[in-house]
Every structure is written in structure tokens, then in C-alpha cells.
Steps between C-alpha positions, in 0.01 A plus 500: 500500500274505198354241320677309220534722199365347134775575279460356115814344367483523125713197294546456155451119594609397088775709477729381756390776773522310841508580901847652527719384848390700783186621411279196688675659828417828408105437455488240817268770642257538197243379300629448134261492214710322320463579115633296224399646154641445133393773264378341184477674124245669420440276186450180780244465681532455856371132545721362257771627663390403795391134413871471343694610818258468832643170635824652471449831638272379791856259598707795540236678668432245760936484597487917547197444711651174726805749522324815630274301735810317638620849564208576708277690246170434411430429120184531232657445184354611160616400168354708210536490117479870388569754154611768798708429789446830648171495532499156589705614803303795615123299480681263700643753740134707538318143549728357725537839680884468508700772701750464249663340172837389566779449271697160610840634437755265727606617854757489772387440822249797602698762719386832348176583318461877290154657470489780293210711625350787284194616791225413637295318234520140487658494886270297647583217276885582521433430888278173467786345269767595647397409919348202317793360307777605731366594841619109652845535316815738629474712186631869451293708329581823378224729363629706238393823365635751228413843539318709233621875507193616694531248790659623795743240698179525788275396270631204379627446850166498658381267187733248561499525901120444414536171310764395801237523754266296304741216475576490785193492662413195270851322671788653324743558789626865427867430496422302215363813303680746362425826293675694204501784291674560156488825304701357198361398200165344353328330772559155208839557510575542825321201579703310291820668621403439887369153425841305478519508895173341538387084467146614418281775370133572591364786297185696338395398145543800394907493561485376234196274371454116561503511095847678442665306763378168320447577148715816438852642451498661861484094645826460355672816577367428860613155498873543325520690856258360773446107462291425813132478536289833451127489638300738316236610697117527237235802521369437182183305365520201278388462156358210292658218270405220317676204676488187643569401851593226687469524922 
């Protein structure tokens, strides 16, 4: 089995945003990177915001963190004052060197996990994260692929079968994978469609980005449908803020 995935947990810790049930079960295997941020106005700076609401920020922090580690995870925790909470969360993500970003929707007991798979970039990390998080746990996992006109049912056959192998040679029992192809629809939409079925959802940041599913109009169309937890796996590089941090 691989080693214990960094995933970064992103919190609005001031606005109410908190570690929803059954997520501490679902990261028992990781490493979280546990981020609390409040984005402040650009017209404040970032110390006075943070010399106003520290002591009551680091508080929450330090329950989410006693309730992950009582799960079994292992927990850094950051709290960070910032004028952008996006790229607040993807320095974090690039220093940290998360696998992924995941949104802490609620969740059912884990039975069935959906990962949408485009090809063959980014697969290596789909692998690590995936063996890593659920290769102890008696977890389905479908990989899920929808077929651009050009794409012959072989080829995405022999993609899939690909990814397959890889888990399970990293302890993924076989039975427990399964493959699937859909020819219906925007591959966005027929995520959404499919994901109903599913407690979980590990997929590419490009289906869609970390900062539509968080920030934009596609989070809530996505959510009004599928409430559970969505890792979002990163490629991208970070960019600078002002801020102020607190480890």
C-alpha cells in the first residue's frame, strides 16, 4: 500500500465552515494539511484582522484537528489571514505538496467511490491517492470515462484496464475495481448525472477547477446534486499573496 496521502482541507474557520460527520473516517489513512483561512477586505490589512480573531480561530482549529487525529489521520494545521482564498489554497497545496484539495461535503458510510478519468496525465497521482486513502478500507471504486467521438471503446478500454492494474498492484483487490464508459453528454454533466450512486468523488482539477467547485456557480449546481466529499486532485503551481500565517 502507499504511503499516507497529504490532502489540504480548506475551512472558512470564521464563517461557520466546520469538519462535516464522516469525513475524519474517510481521511483515517491520510495526512491532512489542515487549512483554516478567513479572507479579509482588501481595505484591511491582514494583521488586524488577524490580531482581532486569532485566539478564536486557532480554538476551532485545534477541535477539527483533535477530531481528525482521533480518526487516525495525521494533522499540520495552518491558519492564514488572506485578500484571496484561492490563492491562499493553491500556495498551500504546491508547498505542502498535497495530492489533492478536498471539499468536506458530509458522507454516508464509504461503500462506493467515482473517479472520473480523462487519460493518462495526472495518473500517477490518481494512483498514489487513491491506494493511499482507500487501499486498507473495502471500497468500490469505479473508474469512469466518457468517450470523445474519436475514441474507440478499445481505447478507453485499454486506458482504464491500465489504471486497474496500477491499483491494484499498489493493494486494490480487483473485485473492488470496476470500469465504465459513457458516450452521453459533456464529460461535466455526466459526471454529475452518474455521481448520485457514489459516497465520494476523486477527480482531475481540470473536471472542473478547485476554484469553480469552491468559489463558482458550477459548486452549487454540483452540490444541489452530489453532497459528499469531492477530492480534487492539483497539477498546477502556486502563486503569491500577501498574508499572514499561523502554523
Amino acid at each position: 500500500m502507499s504511503d499516507s496521502p497529504s490532502i489540504l482541507v480548506p475551512l472558512r474557520v470564521l464563517e461557520g465552515e466546520s469538519i462535516p460527520e464522516g469525513v475524519p473516517d474517510l481521511l483515517t489513512n491520510a495526512h491532512v494539511v489542515l487549512l483554516g483561512y478567513h479572507v479579509v477586505p482588501d481595505q484591511t490589512a491582514t494583521d488586524q484582522a488577524r490580531n482581532q480573531f486569532e485566539d478564536q480561530a486557532i480554538r476551532r482549529l485545534d477541535d477539527y484537528t483533535a477530531m481528525l487525529e482521533h480518526a487516525g489521520a495525521t494533522v499540520e494545521s495552518q491558519l492564514v489571514f488572506t485578500h484571496d482564498g484561492q490563492t491562499t489554497i493553491d500556495r498551500m497545496t504546491d508547498e505542502h505538496d498535497c495530492l489533492a484539495v478536498l471539499i468536506p461535503n458530509a458522507t454516508r458510510p464509504l461503500k462506493n467511490v467515482l473517479v472520473p478519468v480523462r487519460g493518462i496525465v495526472g495518473i500517477d497521482r490518481f494512483v498514489r491517492l487513491i491506494s493511499g486513502l482507500f487501499g486498507t478500507m473495502d471500497v468500490n471504486i469505479t473508474l469512469y470515462h466518457v468517450a470523445e467521438e474519436d475514441e474507440t471503446d478499445a481505447d478507453v478500454e485499454t486506458l482504464l484496464n491500465g489504471v486497474a492494474s496500477r491499483l491494484s498492484d499498489e493493494g486494490i483487490p480487483s473485485d473492488l475495481i470496476d470500469t465504465e464508459i459513457s458516450r452521453e453528454g459533456s464529460p461535466r454533466s455526466r459526471i454529475v448525472d452518474t455521481s448520485g450512486d457514489y459516497d465520494a468523488i476523486v477527480m482531475g482539477e481540470s473536471d472542473p477547477s478547485v476554484t469553480t467547485f469552491l468559489f463558482g456557480m458550477t459548486a452549487d449546481q454540483v452540490g444541489k446534486q452530489f453532497l459528499g466529499p469531492v477530492f480534487v486532485i492539483q497539477h498546477g503551481e502556486a502563486n503569491g499573496a500577501e498574508e499572514a500565517d499561523h502554523e
